[in-house]
C-alpha positions as CSV (number, residue, x, y, z in Angstrom):
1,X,-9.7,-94.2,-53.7
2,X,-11.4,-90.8,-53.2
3,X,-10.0,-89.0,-49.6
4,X,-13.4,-89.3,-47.4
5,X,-14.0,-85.9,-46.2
6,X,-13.7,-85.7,-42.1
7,X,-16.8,-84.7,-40.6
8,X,-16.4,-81.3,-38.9
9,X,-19.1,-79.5,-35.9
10,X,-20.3,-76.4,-37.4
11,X,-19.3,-73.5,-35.7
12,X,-21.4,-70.1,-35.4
13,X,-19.1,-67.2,-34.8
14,X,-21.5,-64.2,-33.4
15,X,-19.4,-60.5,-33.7
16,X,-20.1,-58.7,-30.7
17,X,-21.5,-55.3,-32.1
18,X,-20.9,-52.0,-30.6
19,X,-23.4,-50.7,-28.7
20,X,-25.1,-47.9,-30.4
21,X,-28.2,-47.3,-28.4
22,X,-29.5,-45.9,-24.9
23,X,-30.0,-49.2,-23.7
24,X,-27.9,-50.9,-21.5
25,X,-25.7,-53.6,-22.4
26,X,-26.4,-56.4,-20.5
27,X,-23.5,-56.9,-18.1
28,X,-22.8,-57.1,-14.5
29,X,-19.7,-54.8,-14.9
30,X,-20.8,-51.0,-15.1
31,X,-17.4,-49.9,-15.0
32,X,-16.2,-47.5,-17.6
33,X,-12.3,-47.6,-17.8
34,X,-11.5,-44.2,-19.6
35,X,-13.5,-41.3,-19.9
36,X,-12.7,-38.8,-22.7
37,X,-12.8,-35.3,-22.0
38,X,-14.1,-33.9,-25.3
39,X,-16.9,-36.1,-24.8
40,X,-18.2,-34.7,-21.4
41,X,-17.2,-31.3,-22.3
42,X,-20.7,-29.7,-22.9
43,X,-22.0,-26.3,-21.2
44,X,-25.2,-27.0,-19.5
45,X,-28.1,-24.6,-19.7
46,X,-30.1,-24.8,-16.5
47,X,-32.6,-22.1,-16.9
48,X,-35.5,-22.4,-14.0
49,X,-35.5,-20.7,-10.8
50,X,-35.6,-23.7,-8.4
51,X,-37.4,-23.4,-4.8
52,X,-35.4,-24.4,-1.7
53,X,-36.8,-27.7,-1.9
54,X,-35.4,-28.5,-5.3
55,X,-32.2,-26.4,-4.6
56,X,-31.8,-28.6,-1.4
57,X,-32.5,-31.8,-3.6
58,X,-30.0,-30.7,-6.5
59,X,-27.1,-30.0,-3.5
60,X,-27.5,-32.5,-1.6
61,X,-27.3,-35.2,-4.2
62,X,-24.0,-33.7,-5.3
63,X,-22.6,-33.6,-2.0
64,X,-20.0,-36.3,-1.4
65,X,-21.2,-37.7,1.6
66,X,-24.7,-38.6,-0.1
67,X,-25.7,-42.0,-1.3
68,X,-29.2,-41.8,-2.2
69,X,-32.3,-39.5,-2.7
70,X,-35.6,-40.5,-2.4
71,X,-38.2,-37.8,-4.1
72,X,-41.6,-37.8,-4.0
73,X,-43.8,-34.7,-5.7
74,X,-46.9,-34.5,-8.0
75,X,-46.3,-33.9,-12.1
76,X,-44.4,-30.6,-13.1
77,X,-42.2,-30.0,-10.2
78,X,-38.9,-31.1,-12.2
79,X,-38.2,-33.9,-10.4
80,X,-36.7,-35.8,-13.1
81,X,-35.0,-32.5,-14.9
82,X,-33.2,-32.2,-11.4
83,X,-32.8,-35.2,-11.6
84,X,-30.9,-35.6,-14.9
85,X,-29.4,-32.0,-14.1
86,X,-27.3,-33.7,-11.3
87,X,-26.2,-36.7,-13.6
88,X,-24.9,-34.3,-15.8
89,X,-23.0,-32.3,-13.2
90,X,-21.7,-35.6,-11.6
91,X,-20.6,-37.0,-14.7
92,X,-18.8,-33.8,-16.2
93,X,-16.8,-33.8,-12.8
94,X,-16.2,-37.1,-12.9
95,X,-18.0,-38.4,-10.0
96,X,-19.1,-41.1,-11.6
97,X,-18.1,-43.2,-15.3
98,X,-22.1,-43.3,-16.2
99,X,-25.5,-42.5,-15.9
100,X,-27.7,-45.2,-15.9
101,X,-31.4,-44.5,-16.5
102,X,-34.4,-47.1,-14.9
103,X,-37.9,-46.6,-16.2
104,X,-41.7,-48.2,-15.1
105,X,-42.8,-49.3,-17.7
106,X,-46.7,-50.5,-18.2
107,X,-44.7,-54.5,-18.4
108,X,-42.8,-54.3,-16.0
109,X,-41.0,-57.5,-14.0
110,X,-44.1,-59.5,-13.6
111,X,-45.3,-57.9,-17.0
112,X,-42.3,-58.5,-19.1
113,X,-41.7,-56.6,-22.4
114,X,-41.3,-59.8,-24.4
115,X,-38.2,-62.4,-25.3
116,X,-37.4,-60.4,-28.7
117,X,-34.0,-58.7,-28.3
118,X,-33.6,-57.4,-31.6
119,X,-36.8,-55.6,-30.5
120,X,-35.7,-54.0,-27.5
121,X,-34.6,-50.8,-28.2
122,X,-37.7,-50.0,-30.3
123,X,-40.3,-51.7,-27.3
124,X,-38.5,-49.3,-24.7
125,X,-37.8,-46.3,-26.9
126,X,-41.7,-44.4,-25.9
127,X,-40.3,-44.9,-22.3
128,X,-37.0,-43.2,-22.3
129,X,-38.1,-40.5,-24.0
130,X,-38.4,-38.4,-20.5
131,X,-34.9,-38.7,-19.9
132,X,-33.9,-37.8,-23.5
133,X,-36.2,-34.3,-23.3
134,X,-34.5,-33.3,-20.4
135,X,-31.1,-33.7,-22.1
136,X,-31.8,-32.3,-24.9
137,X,-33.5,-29.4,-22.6
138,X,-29.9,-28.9,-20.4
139,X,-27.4,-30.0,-23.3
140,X,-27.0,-29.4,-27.0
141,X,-28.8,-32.4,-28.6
142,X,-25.4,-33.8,-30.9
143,X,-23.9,-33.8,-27.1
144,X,-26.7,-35.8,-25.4
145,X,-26.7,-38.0,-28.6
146,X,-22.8,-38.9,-28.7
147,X,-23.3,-39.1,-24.3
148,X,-26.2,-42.4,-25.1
149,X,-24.3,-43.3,-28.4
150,X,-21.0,-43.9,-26.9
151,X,-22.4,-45.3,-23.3
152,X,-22.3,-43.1,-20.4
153,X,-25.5,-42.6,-20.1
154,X,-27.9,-46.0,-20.5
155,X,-31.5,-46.8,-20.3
156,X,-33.0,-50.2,-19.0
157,X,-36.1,-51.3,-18.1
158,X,-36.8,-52.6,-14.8
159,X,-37.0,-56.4,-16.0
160,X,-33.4,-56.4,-16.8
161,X,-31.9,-55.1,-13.7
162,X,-31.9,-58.4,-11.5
163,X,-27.9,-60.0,-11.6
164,X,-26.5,-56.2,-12.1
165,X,-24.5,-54.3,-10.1
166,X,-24.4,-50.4,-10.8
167,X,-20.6,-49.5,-10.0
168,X,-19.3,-45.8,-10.2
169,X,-22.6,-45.1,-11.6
170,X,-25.5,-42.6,-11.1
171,X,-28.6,-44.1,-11.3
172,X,-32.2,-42.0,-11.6
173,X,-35.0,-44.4,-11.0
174,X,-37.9,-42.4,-12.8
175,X,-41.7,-43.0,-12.2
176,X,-40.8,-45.1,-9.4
177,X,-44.2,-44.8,-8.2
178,X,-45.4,-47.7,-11.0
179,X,-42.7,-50.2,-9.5
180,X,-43.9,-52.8,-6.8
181,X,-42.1,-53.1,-3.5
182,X,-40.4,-56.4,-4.9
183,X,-39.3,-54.3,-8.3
184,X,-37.6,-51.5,-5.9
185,X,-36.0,-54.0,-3.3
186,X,-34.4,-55.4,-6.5
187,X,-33.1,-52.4,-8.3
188,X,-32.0,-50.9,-4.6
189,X,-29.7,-53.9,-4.1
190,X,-28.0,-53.5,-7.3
191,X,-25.8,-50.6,-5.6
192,X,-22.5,-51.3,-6.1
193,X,-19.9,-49.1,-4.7
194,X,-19.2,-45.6,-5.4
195,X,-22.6,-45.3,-6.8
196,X,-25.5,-42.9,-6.3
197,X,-29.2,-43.6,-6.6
198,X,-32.2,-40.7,-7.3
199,X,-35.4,-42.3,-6.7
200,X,-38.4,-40.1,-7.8
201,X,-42.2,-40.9,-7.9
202,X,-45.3,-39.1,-7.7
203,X,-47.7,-41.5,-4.9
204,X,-50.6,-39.6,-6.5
205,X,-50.1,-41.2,-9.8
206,X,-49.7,-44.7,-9.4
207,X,-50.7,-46.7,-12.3
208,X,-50.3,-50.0,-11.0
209,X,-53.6,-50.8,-8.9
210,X,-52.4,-50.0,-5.3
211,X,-49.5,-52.0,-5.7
212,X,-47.1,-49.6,-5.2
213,X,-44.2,-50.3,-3.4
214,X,-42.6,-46.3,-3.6
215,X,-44.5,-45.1,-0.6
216,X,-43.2,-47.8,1.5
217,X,-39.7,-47.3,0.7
218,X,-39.7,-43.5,0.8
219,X,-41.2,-43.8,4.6
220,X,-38.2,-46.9,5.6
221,X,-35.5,-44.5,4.9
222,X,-37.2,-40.9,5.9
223,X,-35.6,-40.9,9.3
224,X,-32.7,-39.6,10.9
225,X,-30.6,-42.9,10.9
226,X,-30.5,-42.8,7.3
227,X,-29.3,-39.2,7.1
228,X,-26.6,-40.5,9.0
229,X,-25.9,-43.2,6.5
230,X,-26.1,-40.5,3.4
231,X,-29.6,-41.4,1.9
232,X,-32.4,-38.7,2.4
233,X,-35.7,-37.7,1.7
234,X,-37.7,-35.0,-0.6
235,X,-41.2,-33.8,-0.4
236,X,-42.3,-31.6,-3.1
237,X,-45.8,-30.2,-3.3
238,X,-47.4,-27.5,-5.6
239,X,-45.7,-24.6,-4.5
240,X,-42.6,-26.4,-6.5
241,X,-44.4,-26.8,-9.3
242,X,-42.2,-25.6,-12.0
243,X,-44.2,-26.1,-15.3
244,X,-47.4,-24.1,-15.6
245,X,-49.4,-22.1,-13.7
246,X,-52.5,-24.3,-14.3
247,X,-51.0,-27.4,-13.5
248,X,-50.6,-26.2,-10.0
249,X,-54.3,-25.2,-9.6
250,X,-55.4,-28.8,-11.1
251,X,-52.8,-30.9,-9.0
252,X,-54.2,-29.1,-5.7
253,X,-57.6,-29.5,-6.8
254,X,-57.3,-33.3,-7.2
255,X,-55.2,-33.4,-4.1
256,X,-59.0,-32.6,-2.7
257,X,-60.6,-35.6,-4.2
């Protein structure tokens, strides 16, 4: 008599692949063990002449004591190339095992990007192309390439920071004017320890229908007490405007409106 064959539960076995994009692996460790030195050894090439409001910005970030920045300036006055220029420093000295990189995005928490994660890098590619400009701008591009290839520095949109916590990280949330006070509270209370957070907006710029939650936050901790606590405050106007000459006539002009 023929053996019956036993009946046996199919079993799926899913490799976990190496992550080989900007955006951030989904985990609520942000802990990176080891860093290699070859791969933060890279010479960067500031090249503008910053006014004392950036240069205060740029310093104080870096200082030990600081937790948080808050920044808020119209288009052109390098917020987020200071920005990503004091990642860099921070992560070549080993301040921190990663830069983490939070974008608006026209979807954003209540807007959601869609439930496609093979699609993921592709849908939030247009938004962290800031961030990879101004790395290309301060590093040589194969650096700034093997920096997101290998994982210390990562992109996520906002939608996927709830359940995180950013450890020994330095986070740059950019655009933050296009997040809603509920999207802020949430990515603020991701700080884990040993962390630092740059949050820069532009309140003239919103594109979210006066829901805005940036102005809000950057008045709650613009006060002494939070000095005290390391997290301070930035105003940059047109005099800081760093990219054209034009662009500083046009942004006072529509500061007139």
């Amino acid at each position: 008599m023929p053996k019956k064959n036993s009946t046996r539960k199919s079993t799926k076995v899913v490799k976990r692949q190496t992550a080989t994009s900007p955006i951030l692996e989904l985990s609520d460790s942000m802990i990176r063990s080891n860093i290699v030195e070859s791969d933060i050894d890279y010479k960067i090439n500031h090249h503008y002449n910053l006014s004392p409001t950036q240069q205060a910005f740029l310093d104080t970030i870096q200082k030990t004591t600081n937790k948080m920045c808050i920044v808020d300036g119209p288009a052109g006055t390098a917020k987020t190339y200071i920005a990503v220029l004091a990642a860099l420093n921070l992560l070549q000295k080993k301040e921190v095992d990663n830069i983490v990189y939070i974008r608006s995005i026209v979807e954003s928490a209540s807007r959601h990007m869609g439930a496609l994660p093979g699609e993921l890098e592709e849908k939030f590619a247009p938004w962290s192309m800031p961030l990879v400009d101004k790395l290309d701008e301060l590093i040589p591009s194969y650096k700034s390439n093997n920096l997101l290839t290998k994982g210390y520095i990562k992109c996520v949109p906002v939608n996927f920071t709830r359940g995180l916590t950013f450890r020994n990280s330095c986070v740059i949330v950019d655009e933050a004017q296009n997040l809603t006070h509920n999207e802020l509270t949430t990515i603020l209370t991701r700080f884990g320890n040993n962390s630092k957070y740059m949050v820069i907006g532009d309140t003239l710029q919103s594109d979210i229908n006066g829901k805005s939650g940036f102005n809000s936050i950057y008045n709650a901790f613009n006060d002494y007490i939070c000095i005290e606590e390391g997290i301070n405050t930035f105003k940059f106007d047109s005099s800081d405007i760093v990219r054209s000459k034009i662009l500083r006539f046009i942004v006072d002009r529509l500061g007139e409106i």
